[in-house]
N, C-alpha and C positions, 0 to 999 in steps of 0.2 A: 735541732738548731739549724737556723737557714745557713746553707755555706757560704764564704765570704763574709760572714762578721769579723769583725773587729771590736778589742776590745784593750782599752787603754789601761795601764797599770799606773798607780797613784801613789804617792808617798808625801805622811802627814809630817809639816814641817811646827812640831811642838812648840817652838819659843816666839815665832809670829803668829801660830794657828792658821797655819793656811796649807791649803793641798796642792801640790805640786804635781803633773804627768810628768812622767820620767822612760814610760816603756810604754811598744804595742803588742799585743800578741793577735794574730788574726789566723781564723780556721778558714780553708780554703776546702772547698770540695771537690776533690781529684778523681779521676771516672776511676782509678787505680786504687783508689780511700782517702782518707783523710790526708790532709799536711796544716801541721801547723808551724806559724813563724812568728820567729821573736825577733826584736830590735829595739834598740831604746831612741828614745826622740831626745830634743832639742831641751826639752824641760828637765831631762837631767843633770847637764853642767849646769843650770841655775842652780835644780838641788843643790849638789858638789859641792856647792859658796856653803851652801849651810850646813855642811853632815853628812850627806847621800852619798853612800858609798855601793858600787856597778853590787848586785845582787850575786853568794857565792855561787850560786848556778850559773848566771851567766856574765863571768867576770869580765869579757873583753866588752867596753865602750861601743866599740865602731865592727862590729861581730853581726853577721845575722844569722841565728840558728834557726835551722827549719828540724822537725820531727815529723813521722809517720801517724805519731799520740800523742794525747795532752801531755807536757813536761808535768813532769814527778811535783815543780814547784808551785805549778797549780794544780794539779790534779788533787794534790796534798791538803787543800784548803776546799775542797769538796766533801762532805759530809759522807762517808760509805753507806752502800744503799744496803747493809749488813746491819748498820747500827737501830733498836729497836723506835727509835724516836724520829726517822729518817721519812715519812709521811705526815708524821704532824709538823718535821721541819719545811716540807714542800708548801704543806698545807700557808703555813706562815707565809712564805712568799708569794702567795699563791698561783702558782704552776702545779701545771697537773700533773701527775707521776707518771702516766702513759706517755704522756709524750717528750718533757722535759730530759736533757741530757747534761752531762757537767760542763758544757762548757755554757750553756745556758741558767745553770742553778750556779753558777760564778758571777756570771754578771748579773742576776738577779739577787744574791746573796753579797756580793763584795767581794767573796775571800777571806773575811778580815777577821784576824787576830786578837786574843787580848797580846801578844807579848811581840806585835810590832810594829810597824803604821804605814802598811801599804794593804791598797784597798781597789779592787779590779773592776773597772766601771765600762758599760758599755758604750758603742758611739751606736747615736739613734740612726733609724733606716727612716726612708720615705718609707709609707705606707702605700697600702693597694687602690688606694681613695685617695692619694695624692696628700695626706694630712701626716702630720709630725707628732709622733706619741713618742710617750719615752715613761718609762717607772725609774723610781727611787726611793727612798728612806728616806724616813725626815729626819734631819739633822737638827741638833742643838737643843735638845729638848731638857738636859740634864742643867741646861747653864739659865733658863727661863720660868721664873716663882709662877706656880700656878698650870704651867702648859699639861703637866702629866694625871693632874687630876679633870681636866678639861677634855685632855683628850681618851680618857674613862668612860666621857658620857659622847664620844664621837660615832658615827653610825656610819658602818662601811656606806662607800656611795655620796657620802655628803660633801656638796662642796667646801672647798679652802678657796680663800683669797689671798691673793699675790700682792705685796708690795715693797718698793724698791728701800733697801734700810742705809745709805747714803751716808750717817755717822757712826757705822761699825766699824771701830777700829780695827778689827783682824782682817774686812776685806770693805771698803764702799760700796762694792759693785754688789752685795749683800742682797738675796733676798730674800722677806721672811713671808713666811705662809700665818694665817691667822682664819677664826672659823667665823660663821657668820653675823654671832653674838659678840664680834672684834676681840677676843681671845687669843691671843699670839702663844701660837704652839710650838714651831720652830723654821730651819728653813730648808730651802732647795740646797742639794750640795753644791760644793762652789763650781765643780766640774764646770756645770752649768749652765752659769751667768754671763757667760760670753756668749754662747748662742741662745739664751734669752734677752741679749742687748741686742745681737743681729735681726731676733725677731723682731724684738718692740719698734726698730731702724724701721723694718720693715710695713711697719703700722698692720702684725698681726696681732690678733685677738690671742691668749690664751688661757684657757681652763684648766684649772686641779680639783682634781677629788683625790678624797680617801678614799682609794681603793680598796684596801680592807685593814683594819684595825687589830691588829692584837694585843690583848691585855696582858697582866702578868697571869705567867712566869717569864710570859715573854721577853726578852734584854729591851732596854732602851733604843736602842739603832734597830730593834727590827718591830717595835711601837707602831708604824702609821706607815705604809706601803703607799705612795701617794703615785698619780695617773696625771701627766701632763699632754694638752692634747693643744695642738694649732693646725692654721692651715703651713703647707711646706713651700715658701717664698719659691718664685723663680732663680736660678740659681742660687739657691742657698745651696752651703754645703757645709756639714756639722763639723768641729772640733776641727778647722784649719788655719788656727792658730801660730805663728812662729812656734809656740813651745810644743806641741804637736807633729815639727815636722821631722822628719829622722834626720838623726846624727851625723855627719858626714868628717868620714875621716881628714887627718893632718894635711891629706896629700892629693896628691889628685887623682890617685888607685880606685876604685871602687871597690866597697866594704865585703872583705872574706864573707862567704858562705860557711857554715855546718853542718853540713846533715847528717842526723843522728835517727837512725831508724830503729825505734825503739819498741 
């Protein structure tokens, strides 16, 4: 994993159906080892209005804990490379075992649960060719007649088409992917949709493919591994958002440190 990612924590707000950032955690590469830091952003008192209550790991709001290691609370949502099914699970994502580490099979897997609704997404980097790639999982597949047996007959590599679904009630800014027989499979997560409106601002081009396919036994959310590709705008800069930006305590103090060397 390149040092210096960052990667946003998400919590699904069930009774609107929309995804909420609420927390970042970012790996830093220290010539000493690893550090990593947690803090929650701004999109957690929105949460709050509806439910969201500070994680029991890391209870204080306005708190930023650093560690030496992944915290226990995601490290825990990492699949152990013990378990006998832990290369066909790479395989699924597909990252390669040699080189992938957990904080990378996190943001490429989610993290996520059946028994909660927060889900670990990364923020995309410029690339080394100046272009904006970024992977994800297609969402919504289970709520669309038809998508699952369509995408049966999908062929890793094939493109999707993007378009904007504007009377989706759970978000406008919606967008759904469809194959190239007009087959609506499902869509980009909402993460997203803000810096796919900064890009379209930007009058750039962008491409999806399926990246690679899996069928059953595979779960639903890990179906269709999809590869978003653009050029990376002049000043653009991903996921800076109001609800994106950190927390800032009552006061005019500057937010306690933690370190927990673990």
């Amino acid at each position: 994993m390149t040092a210096g990612r960052t990667l946003f924590v998400t919590w699904y707000d069930s009774n609107h159906r929309s995804i909420i950032p609420v927390a970042r955690l970012v790996h830093h590469g220290e010539t000493e080892g690893d550090l990593y830091e947690f803090r929650y952003i701004q999109g957690a008192l929105e949460a709050m209005e509806r439910g969201f209550q500070p994680f029991i790991a890391f209870p204080d709001l306005f708190k930023i804990y650093r560690s030496s290691s992944l915290f226990p609370f995601f490290a825990n949502r990492v699949m152990p490379t013990t378990r006998p099914d832990y290369l066909a699970y790479l395989q699924v994502l597909g990252l390669d075992p040699t080189e992938a580490d957990s904080v990378e099979i996190l943001a490429r897997s989610g993290g996520r649960r059946e028994t909660d609704r927060i889900e670990v997404v990364p923020a995309p980097m410029e690339d080394e060719t100046g272009g904006y790639t970024t992977r994800f999982l297609l969402r919504g597949i289970r709520y669309i007649p038809g998508a699952e047996e369509r995408i049966a007959r999908l062929e890793s590599g094939e493109r999707l088409f993007w378009m904007l679904d504007a009377q989706n009630e759970a978000n406008p800014s919606a967008v759904a992917l469809r194959s190239a027989d007009k087959c609506l499979l499902g869509y980009i997560p909402d993460y997203l949709v803000t810096d796919i409106g900064k890009l379209l601002d930007h009058r750039v081009s962008m491409i999806v493919f399926a990246e690679k396919v899996n069928l059953p036994p595979a779960p639903l959310h890990h179906r269709v591994l999809c590869r978003l590709e653009a050029r990376w705008p002049d000043g653009f800069v991903p996921f800076q958002g109001e609800q994106f930006q950190p927390v800032s305590p009552p006061s005019a103090s500057p937010p306690q440190a933690d370190l927990a060397l673990q």
